[in-house]
Backbone bond lengths (Angstrom), bond angles and torsions (degrees), N, CA, C in turn:
res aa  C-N    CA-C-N  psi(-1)  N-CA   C-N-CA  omega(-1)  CA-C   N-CA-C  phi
1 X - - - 1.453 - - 1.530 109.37 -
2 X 1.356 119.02 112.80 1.138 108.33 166.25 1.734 142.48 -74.25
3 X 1.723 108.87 118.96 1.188 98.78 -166.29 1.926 138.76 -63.71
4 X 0.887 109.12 176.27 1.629 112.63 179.44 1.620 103.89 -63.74
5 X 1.185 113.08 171.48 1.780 125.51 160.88 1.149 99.79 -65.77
6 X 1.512 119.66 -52.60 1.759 118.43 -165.30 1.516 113.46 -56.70
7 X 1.682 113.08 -45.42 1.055 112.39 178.43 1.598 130.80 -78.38
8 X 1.263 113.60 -25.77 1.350 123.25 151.65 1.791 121.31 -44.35
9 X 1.681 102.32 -40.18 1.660 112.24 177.42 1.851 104.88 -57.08
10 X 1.077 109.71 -74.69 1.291 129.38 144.96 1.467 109.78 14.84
11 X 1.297 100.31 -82.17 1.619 101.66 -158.99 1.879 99.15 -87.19
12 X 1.273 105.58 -6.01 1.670 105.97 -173.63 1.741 92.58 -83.49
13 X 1.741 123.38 -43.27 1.279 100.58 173.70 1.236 125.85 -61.02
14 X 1.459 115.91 -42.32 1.347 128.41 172.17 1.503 103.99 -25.75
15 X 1.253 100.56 -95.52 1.714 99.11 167.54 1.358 150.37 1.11
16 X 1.579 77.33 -45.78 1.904 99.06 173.40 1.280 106.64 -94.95
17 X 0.769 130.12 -27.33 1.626 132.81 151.95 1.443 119.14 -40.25
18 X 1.105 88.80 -71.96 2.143 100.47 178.68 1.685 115.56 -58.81
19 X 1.685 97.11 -15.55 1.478 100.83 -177.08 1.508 112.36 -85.85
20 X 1.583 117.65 -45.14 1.188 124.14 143.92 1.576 136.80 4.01
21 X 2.331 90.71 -89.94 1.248 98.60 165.37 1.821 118.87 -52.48
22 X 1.128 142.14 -54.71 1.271 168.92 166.17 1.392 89.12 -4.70
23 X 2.037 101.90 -60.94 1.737 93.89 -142.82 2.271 99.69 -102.01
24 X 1.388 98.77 21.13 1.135 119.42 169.32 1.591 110.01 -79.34
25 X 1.386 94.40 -43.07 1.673 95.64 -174.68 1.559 97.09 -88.15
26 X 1.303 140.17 -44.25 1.084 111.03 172.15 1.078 125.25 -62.36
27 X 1.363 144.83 -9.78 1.347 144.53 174.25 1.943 121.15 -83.12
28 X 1.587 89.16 -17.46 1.556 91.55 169.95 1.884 105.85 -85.44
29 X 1.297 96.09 -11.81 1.659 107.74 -172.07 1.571 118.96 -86.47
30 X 1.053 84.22 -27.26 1.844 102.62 170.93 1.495 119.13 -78.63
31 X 1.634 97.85 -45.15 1.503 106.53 174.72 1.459 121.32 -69.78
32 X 1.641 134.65 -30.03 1.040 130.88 141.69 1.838 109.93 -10.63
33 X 1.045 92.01 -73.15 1.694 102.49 -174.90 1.680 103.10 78.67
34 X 1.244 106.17 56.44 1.930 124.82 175.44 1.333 107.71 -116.58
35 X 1.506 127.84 -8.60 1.373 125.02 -174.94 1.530 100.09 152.50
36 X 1.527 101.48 170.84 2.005 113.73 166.25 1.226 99.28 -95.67
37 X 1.365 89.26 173.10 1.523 107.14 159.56 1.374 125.70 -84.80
38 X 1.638 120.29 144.44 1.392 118.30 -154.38 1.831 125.33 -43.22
39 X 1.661 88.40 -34.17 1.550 103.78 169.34 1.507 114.74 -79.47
40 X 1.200 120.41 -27.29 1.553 112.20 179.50 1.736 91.67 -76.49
41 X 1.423 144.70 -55.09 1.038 124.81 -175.24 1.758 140.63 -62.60
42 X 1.393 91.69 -11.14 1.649 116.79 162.26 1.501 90.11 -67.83
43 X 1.414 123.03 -55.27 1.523 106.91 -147.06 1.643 107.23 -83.01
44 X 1.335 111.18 -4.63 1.729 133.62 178.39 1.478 114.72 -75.35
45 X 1.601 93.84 -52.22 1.708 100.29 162.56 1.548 133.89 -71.76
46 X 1.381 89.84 -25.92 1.882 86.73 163.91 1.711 115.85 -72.15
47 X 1.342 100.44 -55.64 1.717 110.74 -175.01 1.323 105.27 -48.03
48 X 1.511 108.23 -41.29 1.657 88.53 174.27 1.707 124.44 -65.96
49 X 1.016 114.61 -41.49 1.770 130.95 -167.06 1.437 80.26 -48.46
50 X 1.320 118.30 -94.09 1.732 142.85 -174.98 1.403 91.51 -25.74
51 X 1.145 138.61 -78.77 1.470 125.16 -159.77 1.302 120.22 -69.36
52 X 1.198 116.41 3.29 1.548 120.07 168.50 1.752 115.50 -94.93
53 X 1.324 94.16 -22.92 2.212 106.96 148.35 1.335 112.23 -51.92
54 X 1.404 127.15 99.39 1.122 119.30 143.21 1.320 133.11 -2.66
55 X 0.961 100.41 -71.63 1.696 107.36 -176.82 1.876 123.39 -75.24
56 X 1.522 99.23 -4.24 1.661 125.11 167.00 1.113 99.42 -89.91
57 X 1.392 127.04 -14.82 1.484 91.63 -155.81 1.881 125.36 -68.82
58 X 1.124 96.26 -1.61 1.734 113.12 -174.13 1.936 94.85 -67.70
59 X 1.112 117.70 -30.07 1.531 98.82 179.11 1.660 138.64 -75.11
60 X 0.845 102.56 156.59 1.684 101.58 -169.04 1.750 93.31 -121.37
61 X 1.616 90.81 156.61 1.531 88.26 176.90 1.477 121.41 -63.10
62 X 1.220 113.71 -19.69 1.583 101.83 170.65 1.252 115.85 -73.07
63 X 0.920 129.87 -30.13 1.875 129.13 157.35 1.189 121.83 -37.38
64 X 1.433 105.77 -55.22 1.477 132.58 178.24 1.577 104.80 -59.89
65 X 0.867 129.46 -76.68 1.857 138.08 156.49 1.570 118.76 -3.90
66 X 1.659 90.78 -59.59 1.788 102.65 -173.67 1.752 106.23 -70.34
67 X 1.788 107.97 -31.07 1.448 85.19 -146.05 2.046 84.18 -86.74
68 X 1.118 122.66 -5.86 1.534 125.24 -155.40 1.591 91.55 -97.35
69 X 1.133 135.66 -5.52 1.413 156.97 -158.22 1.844 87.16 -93.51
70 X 2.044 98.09 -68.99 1.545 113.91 -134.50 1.618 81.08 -80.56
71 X 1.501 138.89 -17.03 1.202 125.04 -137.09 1.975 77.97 -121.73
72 X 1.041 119.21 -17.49 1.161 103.82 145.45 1.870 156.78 -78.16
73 X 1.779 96.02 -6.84 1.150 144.70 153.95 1.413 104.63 -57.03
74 X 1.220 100.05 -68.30 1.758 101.82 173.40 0.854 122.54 -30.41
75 X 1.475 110.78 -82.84 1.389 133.28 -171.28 1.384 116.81 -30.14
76 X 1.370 115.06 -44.24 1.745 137.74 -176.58 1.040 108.30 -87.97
77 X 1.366 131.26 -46.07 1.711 119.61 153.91 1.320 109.26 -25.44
78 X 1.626 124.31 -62.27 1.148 121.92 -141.26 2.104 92.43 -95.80
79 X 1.221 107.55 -48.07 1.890 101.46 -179.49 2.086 93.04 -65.25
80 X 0.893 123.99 -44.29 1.797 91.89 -165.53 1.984 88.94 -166.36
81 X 1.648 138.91 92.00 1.324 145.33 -151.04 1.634 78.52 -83.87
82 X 1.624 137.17 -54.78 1.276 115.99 -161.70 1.629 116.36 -29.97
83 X 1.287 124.61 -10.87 1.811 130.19 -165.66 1.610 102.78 -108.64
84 X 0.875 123.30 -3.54 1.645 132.94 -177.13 1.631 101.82 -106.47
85 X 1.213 121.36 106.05 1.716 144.16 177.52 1.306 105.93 -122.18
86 X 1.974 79.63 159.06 1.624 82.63 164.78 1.199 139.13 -50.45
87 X 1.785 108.85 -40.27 1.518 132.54 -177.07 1.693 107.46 -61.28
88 X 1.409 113.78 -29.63 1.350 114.80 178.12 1.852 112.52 -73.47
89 X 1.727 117.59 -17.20 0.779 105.63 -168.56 1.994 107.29 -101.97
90 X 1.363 94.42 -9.36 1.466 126.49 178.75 2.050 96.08 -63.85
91 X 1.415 106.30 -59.84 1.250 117.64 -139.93 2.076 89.00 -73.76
92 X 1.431 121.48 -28.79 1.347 121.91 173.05 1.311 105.69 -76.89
93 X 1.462 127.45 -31.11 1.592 125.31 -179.12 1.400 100.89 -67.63
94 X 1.341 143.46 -73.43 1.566 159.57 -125.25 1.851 83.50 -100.24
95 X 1.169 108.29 -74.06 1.876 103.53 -151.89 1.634 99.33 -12.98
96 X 1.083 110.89 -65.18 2.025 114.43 -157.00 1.353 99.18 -69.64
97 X 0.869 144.31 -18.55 1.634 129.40 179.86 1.497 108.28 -84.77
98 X 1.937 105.12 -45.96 1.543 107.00 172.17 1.616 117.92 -62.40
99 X 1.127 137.31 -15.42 1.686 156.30 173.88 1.596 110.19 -76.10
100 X 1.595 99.56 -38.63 1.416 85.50 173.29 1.895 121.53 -98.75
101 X 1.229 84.19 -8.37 1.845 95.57 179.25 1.344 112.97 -50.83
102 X 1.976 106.93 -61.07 1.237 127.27 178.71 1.756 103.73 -74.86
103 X 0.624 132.66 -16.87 1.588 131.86 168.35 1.206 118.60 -51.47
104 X 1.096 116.24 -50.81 1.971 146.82 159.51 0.701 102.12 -29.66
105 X 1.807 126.59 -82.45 0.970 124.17 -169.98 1.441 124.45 -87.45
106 X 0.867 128.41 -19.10 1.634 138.04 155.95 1.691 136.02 -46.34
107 X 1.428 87.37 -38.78 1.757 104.97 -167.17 1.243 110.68 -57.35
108 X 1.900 120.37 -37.32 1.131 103.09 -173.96 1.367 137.02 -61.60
109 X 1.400 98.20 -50.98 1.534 119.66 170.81 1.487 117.72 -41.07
110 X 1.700 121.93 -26.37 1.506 117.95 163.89 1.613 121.88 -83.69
111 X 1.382 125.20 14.46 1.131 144.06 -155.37 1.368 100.84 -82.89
112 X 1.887 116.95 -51.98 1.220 116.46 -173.46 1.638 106.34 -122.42
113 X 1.510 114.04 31.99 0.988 119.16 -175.77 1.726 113.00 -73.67
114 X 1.614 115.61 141.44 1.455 103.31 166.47 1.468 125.04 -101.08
115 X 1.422 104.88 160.74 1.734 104.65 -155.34 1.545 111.38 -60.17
116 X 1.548 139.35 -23.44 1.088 109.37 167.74 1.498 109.00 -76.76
117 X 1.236 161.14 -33.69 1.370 160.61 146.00 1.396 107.20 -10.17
118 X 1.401 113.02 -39.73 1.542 119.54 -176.80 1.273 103.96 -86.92
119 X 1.483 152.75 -50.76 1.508 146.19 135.93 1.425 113.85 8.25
120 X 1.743 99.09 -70.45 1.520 92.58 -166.50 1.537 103.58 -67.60
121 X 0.979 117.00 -42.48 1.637 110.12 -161.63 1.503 104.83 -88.52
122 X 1.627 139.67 -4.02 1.100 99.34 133.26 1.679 129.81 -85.05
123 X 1.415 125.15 17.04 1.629 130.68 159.59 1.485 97.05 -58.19
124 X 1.176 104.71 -56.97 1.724 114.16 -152.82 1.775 113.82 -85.74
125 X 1.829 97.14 -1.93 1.518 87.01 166.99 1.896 94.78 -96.61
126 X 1.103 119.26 -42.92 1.353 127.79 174.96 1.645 112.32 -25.54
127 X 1.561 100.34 -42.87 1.604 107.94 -173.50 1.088 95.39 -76.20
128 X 1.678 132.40 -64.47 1.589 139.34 -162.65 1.766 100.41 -46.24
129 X 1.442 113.77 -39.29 1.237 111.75 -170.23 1.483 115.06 -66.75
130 X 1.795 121.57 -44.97 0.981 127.03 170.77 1.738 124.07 -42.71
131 X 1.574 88.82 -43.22 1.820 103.99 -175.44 1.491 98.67 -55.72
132 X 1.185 113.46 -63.69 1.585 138.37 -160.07 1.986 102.39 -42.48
133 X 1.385 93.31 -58.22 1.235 111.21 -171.27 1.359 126.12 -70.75
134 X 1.682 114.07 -28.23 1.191 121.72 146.69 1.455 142.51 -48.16
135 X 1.672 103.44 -37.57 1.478 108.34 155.39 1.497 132.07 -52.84
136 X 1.859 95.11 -39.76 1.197 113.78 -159.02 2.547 96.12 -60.27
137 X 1.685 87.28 -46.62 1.185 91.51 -170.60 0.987 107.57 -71.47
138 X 1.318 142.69 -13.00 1.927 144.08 -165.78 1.737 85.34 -86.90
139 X 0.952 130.11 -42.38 1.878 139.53 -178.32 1.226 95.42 -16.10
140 X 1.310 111.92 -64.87 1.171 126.83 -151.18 1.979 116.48 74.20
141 X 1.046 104.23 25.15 1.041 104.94 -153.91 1.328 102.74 -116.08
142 X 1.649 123.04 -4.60 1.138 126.23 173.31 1.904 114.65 127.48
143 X 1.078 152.38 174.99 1.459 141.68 -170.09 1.471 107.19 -174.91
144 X 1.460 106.33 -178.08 1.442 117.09 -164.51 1.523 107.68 -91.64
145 X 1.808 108.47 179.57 1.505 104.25 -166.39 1.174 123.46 -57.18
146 X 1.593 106.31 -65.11 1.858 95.17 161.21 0.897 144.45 -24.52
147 X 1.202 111.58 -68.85 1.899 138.05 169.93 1.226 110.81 -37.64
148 X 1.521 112.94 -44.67 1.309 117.99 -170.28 1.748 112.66 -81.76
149 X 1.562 123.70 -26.66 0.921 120.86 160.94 1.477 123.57 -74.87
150 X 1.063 114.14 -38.98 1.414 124.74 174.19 1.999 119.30 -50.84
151 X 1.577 103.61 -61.08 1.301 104.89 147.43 1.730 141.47 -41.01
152 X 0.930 97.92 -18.33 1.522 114.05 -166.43 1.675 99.86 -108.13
153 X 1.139 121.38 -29.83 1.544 134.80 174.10 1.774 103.84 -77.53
154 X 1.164 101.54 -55.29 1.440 121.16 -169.29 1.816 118.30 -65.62
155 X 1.586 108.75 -31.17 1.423 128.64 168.71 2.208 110.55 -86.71
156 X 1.385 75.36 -44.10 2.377 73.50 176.21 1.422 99.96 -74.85
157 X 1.785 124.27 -41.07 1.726 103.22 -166.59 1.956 107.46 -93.68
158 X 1.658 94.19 11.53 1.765 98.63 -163.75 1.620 111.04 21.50
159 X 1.127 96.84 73.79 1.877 120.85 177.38 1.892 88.90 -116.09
160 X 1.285 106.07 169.26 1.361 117.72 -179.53 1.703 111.64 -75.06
161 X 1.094 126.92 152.07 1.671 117.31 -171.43 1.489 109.73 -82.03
162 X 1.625 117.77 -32.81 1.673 113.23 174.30 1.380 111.02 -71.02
163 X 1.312 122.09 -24.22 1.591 111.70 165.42 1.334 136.88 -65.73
164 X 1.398 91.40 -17.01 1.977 98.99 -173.79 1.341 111.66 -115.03
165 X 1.395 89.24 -13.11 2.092 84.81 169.38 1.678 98.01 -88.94
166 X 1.163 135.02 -34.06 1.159 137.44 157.00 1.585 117.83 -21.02
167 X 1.916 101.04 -70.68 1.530 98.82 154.42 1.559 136.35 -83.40
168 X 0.837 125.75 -0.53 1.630 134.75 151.62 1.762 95.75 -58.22
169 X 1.715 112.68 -66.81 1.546 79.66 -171.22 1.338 162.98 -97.04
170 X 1.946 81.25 -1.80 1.720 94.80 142.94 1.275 133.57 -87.87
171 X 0.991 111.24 17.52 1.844 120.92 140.62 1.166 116.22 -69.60
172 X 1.505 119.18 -51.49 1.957 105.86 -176.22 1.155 94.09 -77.01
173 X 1.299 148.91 -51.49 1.526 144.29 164.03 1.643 103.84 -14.42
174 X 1.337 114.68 -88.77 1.792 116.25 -171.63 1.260 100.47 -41.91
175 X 1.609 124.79 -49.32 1.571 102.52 -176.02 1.237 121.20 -67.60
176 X 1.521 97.08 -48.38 1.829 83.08 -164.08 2.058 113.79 -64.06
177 X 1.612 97.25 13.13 1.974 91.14 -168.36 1.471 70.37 -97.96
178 X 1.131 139.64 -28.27 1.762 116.14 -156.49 1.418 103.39 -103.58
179 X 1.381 121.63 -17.50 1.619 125.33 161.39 1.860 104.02 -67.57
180 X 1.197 115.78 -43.42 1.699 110.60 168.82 1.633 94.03 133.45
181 X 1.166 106.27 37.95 1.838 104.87 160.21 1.255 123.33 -88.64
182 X 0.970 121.52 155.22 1.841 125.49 171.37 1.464 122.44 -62.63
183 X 1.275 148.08 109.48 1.063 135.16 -175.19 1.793 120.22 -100.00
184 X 1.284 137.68 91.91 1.542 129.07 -153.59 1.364 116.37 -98.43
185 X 1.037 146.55 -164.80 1.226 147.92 -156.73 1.586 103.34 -83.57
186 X 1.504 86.30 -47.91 2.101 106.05 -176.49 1.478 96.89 -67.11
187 X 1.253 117.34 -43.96 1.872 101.42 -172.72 1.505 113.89 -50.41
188 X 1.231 100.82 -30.48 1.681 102.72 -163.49 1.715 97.80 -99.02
189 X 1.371 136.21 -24.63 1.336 126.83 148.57 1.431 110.05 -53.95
190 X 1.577 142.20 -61.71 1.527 120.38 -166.32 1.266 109.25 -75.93
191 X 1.523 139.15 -12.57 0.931 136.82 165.99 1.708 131.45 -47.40
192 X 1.813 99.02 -49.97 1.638 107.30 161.54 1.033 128.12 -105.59
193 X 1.638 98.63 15.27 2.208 105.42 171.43 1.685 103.77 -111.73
194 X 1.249 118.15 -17.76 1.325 110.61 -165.20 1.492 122.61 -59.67
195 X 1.972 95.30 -54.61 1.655 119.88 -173.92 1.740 110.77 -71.65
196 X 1.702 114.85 -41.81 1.263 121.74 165.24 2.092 121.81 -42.80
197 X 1.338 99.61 -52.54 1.336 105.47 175.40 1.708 111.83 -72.26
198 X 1.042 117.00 -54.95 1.520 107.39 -164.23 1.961 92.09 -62.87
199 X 1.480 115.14 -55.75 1.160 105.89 178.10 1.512 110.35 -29.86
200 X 1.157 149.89 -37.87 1.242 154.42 -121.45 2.083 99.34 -122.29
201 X 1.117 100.59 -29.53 1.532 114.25 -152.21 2.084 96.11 -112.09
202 X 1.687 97.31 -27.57 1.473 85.71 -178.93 1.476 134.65 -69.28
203 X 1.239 116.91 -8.39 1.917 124.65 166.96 1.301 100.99 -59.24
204 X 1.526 112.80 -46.05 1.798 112.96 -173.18 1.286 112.73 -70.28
205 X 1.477 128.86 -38.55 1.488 127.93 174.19 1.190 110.30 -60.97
206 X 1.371 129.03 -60.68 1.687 135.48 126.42 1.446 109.03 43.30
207 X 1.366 101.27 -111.07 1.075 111.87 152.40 1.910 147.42 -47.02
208 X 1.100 116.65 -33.58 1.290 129.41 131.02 1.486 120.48 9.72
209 X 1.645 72.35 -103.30 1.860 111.82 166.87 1.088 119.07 -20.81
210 X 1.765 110.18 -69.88 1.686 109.94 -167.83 1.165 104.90 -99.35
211 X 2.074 130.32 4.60 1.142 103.13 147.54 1.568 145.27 -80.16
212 X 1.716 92.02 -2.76 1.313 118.16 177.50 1.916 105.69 -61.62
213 X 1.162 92.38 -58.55 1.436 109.73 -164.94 1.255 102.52 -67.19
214 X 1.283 138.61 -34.47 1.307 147.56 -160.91 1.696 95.75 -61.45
215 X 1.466 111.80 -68.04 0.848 142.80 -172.62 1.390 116.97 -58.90
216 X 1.316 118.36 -42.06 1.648 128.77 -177.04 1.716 105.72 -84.63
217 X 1.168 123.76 -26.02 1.716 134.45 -170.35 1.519 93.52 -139.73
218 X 1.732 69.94 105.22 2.238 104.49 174.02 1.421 97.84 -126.11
């Protein structure tokens, strides 16, 4: 059934909502300063290779970010576009501006933090991220690079979704360590806590979702 404008509005704020929460937990996860996230370290190991090209050298990792983002866009355009949304094109625009907002205000408080303090709270941005991101995908409205591959793996091999984002993200993990990224303690914690939890949490966003919408589009 195709939906209304209203309800499409709906699930696009939703989205931005879940993207929000999402990039809260990655920003407590970053601030740890124990590692990236599996996709930020894919995108660490490319920027480095390329910028050690001469003729690359003009790129910055945000270049690097956008185009590994859009060329993953591609890719899904071209294997199956029903998975390519607005919200997917939202979620590569917004993440880095929302990361650095809360960064601002966040950073200090990790300044004199001690390292088990930094453990838990990158666990507990890992979790916030899972929550966040689960909305984002219940939207229907479209999601981020991982997510979006992972979903798309997880719906063609109908395998469970915490198992394959699991392997989705020690895949950008192996690459980006053998392209020349950093790999930290935290990369390899959100890597096998990320896909397990949201898997775990998505019936409840689930529901959420279309009670949100239910309720917001009369």
């Amino acid at each position: 059934m195709k939906r209304s404008l209203k309800e499409m509005a709906v699930r696009v704020i939703l989205l931005l909502a879940g993207l929000v929460v999402a990039h809260l937990g990655v920003t407590l996860f970053l601030l740890a300063d124990l590692g990236a996230d599996p996709f930020n370290v894919f995108v660490q190991g490319i920027f480095r290779t390329l910028s050690s090209i001469p003729v690359l050298a003009f790129l910055t990792h945000g270049y690097t970010h956008i185009a590994i983002c859009f060329l993953i866009i591609l890719v899904l355009l071209i294997v199956d576009r029903s998975y390519v949304k607005i919200g997917t094109v939202l979620c590569m625009v917004c993440g880095g501006p929302i990361i650095d907002f809360f960064s601002l205000i966040l950073a200090p408080m990790f300044e004199e933090m001690a390292f088990l303090l930094k453990i838990i709270m990158l666990a507990l941005g890992c979790v916030i991220l899972a929550c966040g991101m689960t909305v984002v995908i219940k939207s229907d409205a479209g999601t981020g690079p991982n997510d979006l591959v992972a979903v798309v793996i997880s719906d063609k091999a109908k395998k469970k979704f915490g198992i394959v984002r699991i392997i989705v993200d020690v895949s950008f993990v192996l690459a980006g360590f053998l392209l020349g990224g950093v790999v930290g303690l935290g990369t390899i914690i959100c890597a096998c806590l990320v896909g397990p939890v949201a898997g775990l949490i998505m019936p409840c966003s689930e529901k959420l979702v279309k009670k949100a919408v239910g309720v917001l589009v009369k």
